[in-house]
C-alpha positions in Angstrom: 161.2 36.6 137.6 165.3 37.4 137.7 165.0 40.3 135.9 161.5 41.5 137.6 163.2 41.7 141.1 166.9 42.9 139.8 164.4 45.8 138.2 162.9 46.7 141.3 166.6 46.8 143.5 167.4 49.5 140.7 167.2 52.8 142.1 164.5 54.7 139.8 165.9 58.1 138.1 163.1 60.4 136.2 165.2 62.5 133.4 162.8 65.5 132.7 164.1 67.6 129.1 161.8 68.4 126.6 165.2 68.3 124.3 164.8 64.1 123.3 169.0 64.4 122.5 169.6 65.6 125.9 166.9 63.2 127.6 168.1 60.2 125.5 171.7 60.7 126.0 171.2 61.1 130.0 168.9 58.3 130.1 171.5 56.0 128.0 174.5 57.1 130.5 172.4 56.2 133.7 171.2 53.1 132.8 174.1 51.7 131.6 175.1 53.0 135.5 172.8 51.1 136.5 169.7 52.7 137.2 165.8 51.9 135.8 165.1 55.6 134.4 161.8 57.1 133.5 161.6 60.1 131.0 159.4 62.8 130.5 159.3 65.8 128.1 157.7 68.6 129.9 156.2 69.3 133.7 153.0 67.8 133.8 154.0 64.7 132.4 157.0 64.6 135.2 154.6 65.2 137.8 152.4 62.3 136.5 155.3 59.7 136.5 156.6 60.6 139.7 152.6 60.1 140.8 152.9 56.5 138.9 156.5 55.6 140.1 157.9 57.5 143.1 161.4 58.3 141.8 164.5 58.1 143.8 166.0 60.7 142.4 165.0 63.5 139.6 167.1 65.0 136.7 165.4 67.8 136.2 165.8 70.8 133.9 165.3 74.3 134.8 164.0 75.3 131.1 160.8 73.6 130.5 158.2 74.8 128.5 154.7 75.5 130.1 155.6 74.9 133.6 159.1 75.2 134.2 161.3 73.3 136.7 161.2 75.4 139.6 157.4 74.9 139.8 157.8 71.4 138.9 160.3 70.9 141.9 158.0 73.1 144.0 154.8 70.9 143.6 157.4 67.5 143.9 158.9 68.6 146.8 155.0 69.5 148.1 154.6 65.7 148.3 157.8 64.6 150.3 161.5 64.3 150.1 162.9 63.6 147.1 166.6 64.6 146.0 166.6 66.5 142.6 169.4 67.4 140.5 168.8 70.8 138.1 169.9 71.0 134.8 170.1 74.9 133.2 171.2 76.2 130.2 172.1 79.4 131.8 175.4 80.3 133.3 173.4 83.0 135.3 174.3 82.3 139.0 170.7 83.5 139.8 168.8 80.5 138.2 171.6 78.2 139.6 170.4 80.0 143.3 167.1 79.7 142.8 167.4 76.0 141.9 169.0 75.0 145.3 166.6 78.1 147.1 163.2 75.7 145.9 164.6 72.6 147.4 167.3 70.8 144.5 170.3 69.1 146.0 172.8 69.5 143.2 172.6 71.5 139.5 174.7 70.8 136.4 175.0 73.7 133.9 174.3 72.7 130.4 176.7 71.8 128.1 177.7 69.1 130.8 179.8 66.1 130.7 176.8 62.9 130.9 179.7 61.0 133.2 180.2 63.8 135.2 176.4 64.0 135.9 176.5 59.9 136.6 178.9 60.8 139.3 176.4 63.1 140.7 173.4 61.1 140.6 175.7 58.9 142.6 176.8 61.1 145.3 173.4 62.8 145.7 171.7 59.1 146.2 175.1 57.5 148.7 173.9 60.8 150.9 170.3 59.9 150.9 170.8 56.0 152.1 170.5 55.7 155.9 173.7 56.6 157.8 175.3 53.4 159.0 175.9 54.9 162.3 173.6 54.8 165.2 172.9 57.3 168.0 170.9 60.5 167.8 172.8 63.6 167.6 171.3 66.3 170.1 172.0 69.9 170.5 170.4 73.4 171.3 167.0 72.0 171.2 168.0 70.1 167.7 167.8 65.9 167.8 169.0 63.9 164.6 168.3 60.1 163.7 170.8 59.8 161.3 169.3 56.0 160.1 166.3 57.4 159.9 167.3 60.8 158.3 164.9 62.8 160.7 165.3 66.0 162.1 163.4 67.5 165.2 163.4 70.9 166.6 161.9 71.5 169.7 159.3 68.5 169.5 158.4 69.6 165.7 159.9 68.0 162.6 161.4 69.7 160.3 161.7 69.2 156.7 165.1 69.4 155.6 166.3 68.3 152.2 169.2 65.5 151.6 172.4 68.3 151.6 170.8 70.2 154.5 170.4 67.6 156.4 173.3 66.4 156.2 175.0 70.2 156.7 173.1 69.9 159.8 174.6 66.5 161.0 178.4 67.6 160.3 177.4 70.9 162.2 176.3 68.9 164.8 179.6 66.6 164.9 181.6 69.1 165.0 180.6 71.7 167.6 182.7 74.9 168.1 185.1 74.2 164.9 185.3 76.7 161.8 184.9 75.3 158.7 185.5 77.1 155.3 183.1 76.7 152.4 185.4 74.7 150.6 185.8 72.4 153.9 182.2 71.9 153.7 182.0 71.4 150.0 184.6 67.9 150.5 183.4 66.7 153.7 179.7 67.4 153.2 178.9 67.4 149.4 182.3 64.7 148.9 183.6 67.1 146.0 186.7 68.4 145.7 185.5 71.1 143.2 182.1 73.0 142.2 180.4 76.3 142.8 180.8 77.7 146.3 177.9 79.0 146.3 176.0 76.0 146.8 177.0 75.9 150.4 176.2 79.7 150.6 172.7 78.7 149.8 172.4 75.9 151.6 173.7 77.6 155.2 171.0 80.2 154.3 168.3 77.7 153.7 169.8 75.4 156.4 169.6 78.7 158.9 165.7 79.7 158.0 164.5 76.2 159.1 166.5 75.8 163.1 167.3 79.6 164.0 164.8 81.0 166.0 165.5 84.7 163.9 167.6 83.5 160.6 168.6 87.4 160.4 170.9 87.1 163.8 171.6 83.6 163.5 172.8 82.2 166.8 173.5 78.7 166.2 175.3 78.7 162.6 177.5 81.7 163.3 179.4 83.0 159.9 183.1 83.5 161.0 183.6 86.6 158.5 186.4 85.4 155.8 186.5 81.8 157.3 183.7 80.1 156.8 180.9 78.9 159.2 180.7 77.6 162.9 178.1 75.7 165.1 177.6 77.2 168.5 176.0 74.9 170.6 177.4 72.0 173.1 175.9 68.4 171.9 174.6 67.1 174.4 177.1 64.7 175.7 179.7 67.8 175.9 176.7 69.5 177.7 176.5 67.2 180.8 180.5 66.6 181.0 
């Protein structure tokens, strides 16, 4: 009985490789981390097991045969939230783009370090718990619940991913203020190192889902060889 509920506090990881060294390896590292981890070989079968046991988090690689991760992240992310890490072969910054363009949080680039991706799965799941904070954050139309990780623009929600949601909220916090991609890479992501171009992507994403025209983006303003800054008073700042 012990071991029934100490399995069900686990967080639930789904490792999708069709390579079994890869997918056992991973799978060894993250549950001796800790967490109860489902595998499967190919995108069907990864879409069946997240239908079986909704996943807190999916390893997913980019490579599959048949249906390959992007659609398999597509159809997941068709069914609600879930945070996804990418796995690729390729150095090609494109696929890494078009990972984080279809909805994944995080990518590692094959060959990886398995400890390295550990500390991901980590990080990726710490931002998706409910922020301990309380009070909505308002701005320019935009209201955030940060417990209950919900975002609303203009009376509609809108469905923002773990990273961009949280992109959102530090925008929101900190009103008026530049902040250079690496800036937003520590405070945001917590890393002091990766690929910029995450947070390139994410802005962009970030920008087609609370700009009224993403092509002259008047809330998330770039600050040309800075970095990015959030015009628009919070609501507090509004009324002082």
């Amino acid at each position: 009985m012990e071991q029934q509920q100490y399995a069900q506090t686990r967080p639930r990881v789904l490792v999708v490789d069709d390579d079994p060294t890869v997918a056992e390896v991973v799978s060894g590292y993250l549950d001796r981390a800790g967490y109860l981890v489902d595998r499967a070989a190919d995108g069907p079968e990864a879409l069946d097991r997240a239908a079986a046991h909704r996943p807190d988090l999916v390893v997913l690689d980019l490579m599959l045969p048949g249906m390959d991760g992007l659609e398999v992240c597509r159809r997941m992310r068709g069914r609600g939230p879930v945070p996804v890490i990418m796995l690729t072969a390729r150095g090609d910054e494109d696929d890494r783009i078009l990972g984080l363009e279809v909805g994944a949080d995080d990518y590692v680039t094959k060959p990886f370090s398995p400890r390295e991706l550990v500390l991901r799965v980590e990080s990726v799941l710490r931002r998706a718990r409910p922020a301990q904070q309380s009070g909505a954050l308002r701005a320019a139309g935009l209201s955030l619940d940060p417990q209950a990780r919900r975002a609303v623009k203009n009376g509609t929600e809108l469905a923002l991913t773990i990273r961009e949601f949280d992109l959102l909220a530090f925008f929101l916090r900190h009103p008026g203020r530049v902040f250079g991609r690496e800036d937003l890479m520590r405070e945001v992501w917590g890393w002091d190192f990766g690929d910029l171009s995450t947070v390139t992507v994410h802005v962009r994403r970030l920008r087609g889902k609370v700009e009224d025209d993403p092509a002259r983006p008047r809330l998330i303003q770039t600050v040309w060889g800075v970095g990015y800054r959030f015009e628009g008073a919070t609501e507090s700042e509004a009324r002082s």
